[in-house]
C-alpha positions in Angstrom: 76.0 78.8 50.3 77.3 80.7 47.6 75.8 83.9 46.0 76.6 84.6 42.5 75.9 88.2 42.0 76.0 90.9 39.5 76.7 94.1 40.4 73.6 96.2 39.3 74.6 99.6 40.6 78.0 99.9 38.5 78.7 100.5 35.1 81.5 98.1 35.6 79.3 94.5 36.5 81.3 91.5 38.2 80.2 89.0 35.6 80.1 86.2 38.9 80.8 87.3 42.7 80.8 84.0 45.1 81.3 84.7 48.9 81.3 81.6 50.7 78.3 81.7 53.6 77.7 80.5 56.8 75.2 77.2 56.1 73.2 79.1 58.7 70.5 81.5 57.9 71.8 84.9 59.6 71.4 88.1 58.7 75.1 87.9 57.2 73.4 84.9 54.7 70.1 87.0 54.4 71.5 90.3 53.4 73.5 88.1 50.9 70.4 86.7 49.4 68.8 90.5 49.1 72.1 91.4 46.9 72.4 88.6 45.0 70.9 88.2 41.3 71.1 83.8 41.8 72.1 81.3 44.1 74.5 78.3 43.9 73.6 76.1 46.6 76.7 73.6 47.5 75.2 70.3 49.4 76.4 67.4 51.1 75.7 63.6 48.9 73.8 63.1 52.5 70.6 62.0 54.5 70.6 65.4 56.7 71.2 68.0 54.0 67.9 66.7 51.9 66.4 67.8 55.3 67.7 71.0 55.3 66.5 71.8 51.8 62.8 72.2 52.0 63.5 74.8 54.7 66.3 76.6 52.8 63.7 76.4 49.3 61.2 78.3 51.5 63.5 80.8 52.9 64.7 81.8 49.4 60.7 82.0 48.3 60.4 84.5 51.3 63.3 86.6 50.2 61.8 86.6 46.9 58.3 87.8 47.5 60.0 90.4 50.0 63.1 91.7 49.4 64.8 90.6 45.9 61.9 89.7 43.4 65.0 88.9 40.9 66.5 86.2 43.1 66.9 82.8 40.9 68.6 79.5 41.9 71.8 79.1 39.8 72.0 75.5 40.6 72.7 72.3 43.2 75.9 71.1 43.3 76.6 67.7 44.9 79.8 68.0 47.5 81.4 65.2 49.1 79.9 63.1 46.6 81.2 59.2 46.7 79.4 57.0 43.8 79.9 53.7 45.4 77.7 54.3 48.1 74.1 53.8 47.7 73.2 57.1 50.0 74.8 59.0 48.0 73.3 57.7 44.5 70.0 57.9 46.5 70.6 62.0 47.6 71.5 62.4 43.8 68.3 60.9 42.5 66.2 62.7 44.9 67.6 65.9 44.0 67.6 65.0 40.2 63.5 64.7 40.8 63.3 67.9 43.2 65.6 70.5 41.1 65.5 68.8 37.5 67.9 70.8 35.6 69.1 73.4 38.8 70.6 70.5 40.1 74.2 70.9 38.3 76.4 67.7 36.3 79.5 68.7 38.3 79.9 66.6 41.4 82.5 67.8 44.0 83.7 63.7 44.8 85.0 62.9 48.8 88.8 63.6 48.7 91.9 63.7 50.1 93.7 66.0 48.2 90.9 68.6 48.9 90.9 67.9 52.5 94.9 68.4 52.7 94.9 71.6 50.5 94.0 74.0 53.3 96.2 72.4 55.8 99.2 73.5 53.6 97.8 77.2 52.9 97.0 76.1 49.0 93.7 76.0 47.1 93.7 72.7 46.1 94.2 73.9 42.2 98.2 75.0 43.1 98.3 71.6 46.0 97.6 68.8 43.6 96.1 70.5 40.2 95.7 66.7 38.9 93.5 65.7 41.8 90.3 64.5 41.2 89.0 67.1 43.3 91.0 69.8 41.5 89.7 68.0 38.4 86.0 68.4 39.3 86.2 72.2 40.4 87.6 73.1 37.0 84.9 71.2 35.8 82.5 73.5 37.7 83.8 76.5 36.8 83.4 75.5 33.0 80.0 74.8 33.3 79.1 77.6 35.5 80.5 79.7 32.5 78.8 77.7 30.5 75.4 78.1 32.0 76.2 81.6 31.9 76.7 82.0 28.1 80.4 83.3 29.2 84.1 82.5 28.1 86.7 80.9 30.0 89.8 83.0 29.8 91.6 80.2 28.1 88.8 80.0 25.3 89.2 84.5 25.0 92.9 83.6 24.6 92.4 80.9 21.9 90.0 83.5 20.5 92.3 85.9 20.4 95.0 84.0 18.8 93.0 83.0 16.2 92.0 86.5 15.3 95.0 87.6 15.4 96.7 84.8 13.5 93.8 85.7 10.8 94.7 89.6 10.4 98.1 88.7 10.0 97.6 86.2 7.4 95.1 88.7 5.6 98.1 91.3 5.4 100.4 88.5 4.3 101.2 89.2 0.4 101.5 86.2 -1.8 105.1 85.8 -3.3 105.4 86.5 -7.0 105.7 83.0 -8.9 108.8 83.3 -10.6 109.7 80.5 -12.7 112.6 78.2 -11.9 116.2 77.8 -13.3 115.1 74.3 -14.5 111.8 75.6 -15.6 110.9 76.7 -19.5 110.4 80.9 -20.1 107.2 80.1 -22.0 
């Protein structure tokens, strides 16, 4: 699990903070949940993890009602997600119908480049940035943004440019026409 959270107590708020959890519900994960202002819940494209849901859906409405009132889920995204495989279409479906619009575009796909990332002491971005794998978590960030109503720091930097390439243009003084050697002094 992942907790996106925003830092109520400071003046300074982390626009998204994601620990990575324990998949197990221990007070580590629950104390988690009581910070947190929403929830992004990776899961497995498989048979098991739809088990796992119904009893992760009721924990979060216990946290809820007990400790954090304010706690929403950010989304579902799909890991490990191969679509040639009729389980994992069928997990995708199910969750399409259970979570609606929670359940996020971004799908993490099954590969290689992400499983020989950590092996070689990279995130797979700086490992193989073309991967598909690298593909689709750049993807996710974008659309967590996105969902957010927040800029990517390459869109403040386009931003940026293009205000700044509109002041200077502002204070850039048209040249005085003056006529040409060939030209008439009418």
């Amino acid at each position: 699990m992942q907790a996106p959270r925003r830092d109520r107590a400071h003046p300074r708020r982390l626009p998204l903070y994601s620990p990575r959890l324990p998949p197990a519900l221990d007070l580590l994960t629950l104390n988690s949940l009581v910070a947190a202002d929403s929830l992004l819940v990776p899961m497995q494209a498989e048979y098991f993890a739809l088990e796992g849901i119904s009893e992760l859906m009721s924990t979060l409405d216990r946290v809820g009602q007990s400790f954090n009132p304010g706690l929403a889920l950010e989304g579902v995204l799909l890991t490990m997600y191969d679509d040639r495989t009729n389980l994992s279409q069928q997990v995708s479906e199910n969750l399409q119908a259970f979570f609606t619009d929670k359940l996020l575009k971004t799908t993490i796909p099954r590969n290689i480049r992400l499983a020989e990332a950590p092996s070689h002491g990279k995130p797979v971005s700086l490992y193989d940035p073309r991967s598909r794998g690298s593909e689709a978590y750049r993807e996710l960030a974008l659309e967590l943004l996105s969902r957010n109503k927040m800029d990517s720091p390459e869109a403040k930097r386009r931003k940026a440019a293009a205000a700044a390439a509109a002041s200077s243009l502002k204070s850039f003084n048209k040249p005085e026409k003056k006529p040409r050697f060939w030209q008439s002094k009418s």
